[in-house]
N, C-alpha and C positions, 0 to 999 in steps of 0.2 A: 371287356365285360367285367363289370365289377359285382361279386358275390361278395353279400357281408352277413349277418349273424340269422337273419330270417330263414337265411335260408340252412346257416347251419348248426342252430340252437335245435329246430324240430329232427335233423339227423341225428346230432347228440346223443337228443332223447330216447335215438330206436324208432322213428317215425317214418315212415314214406312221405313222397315232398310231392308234388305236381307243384314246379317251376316258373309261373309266371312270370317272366325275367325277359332281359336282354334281347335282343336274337342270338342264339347261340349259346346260348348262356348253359345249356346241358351237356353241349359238348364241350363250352371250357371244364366244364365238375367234372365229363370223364376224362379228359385229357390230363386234369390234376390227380387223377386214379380213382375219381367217384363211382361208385354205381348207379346206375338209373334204373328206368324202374316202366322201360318198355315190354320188356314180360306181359306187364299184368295192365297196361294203360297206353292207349295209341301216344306216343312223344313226338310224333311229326309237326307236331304247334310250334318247335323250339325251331322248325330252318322255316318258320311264314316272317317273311321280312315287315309286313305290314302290321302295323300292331295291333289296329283291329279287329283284322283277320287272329292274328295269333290270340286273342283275347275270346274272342267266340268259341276257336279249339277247346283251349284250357275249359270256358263253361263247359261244352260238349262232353270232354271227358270227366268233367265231374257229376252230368249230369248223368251220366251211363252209371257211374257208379253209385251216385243217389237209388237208384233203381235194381242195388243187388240185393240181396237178403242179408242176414248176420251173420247167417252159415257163412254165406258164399264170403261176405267178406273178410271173416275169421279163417277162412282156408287160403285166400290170397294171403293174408298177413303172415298163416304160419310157413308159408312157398317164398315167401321172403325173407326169412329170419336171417341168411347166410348174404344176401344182400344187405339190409340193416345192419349187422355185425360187423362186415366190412367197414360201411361207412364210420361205425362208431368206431372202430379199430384206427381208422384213418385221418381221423380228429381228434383221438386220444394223444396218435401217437404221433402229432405233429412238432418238428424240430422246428421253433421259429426261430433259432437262431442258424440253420442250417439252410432252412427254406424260406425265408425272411431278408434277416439282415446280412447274410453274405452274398445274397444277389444282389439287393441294392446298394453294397459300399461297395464291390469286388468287379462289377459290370459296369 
């Protein structure tokens, strides 16, 4: 599963992501120690092995959320802040020469 900057330019920033990717692909981000963001949004799109199945999901759950108010979306945003911070915590504070280039010169 290859994750490159799309996906982690918008965490970065403090953003919630809905992951259009891979199959799998949210569970390699939590297994890299990401947070998701099943809380607040069905994530079961990420184990549909078919991809156009998993591509209807993702519509689905953006379309539900198309349909909340600003309240309601400002109240998830701020039930997430400790999520967010994580994540930017976790891309702040990436060693690439730890987690990078001694796995692939050292394995």
């Amino acid at each position: 599963c290859h994750l490159h900057s799309s996906t982690f330019n918008p965490m970065y920033c403090g953003h919630p992501i809905i992951q259009f990717g891979p199959y799998q692909s949210l569970k390699e981000m939590r297994e890299r120690g990401f947070r998701t963001f099943a809380k607040w949004w069905d994530e079961s799109y990420d184990d549909e092995l078919d991809h156009w199945k998993r591509f209807e999901k993702v519509m689905d759950v953006t379309l539900e959320l198309s349909k909340l108010s600003q309240k309601e979306l400002l109240e998830i945003y701020i039930d997430m802040k400790e999520v967010l911070q994580h994540n930017v915590d976790l891309i702040t504070n990436f060693d690439v020469k730890s987690e990078l280039h001694d796995k692939v010169f050292n394995d």
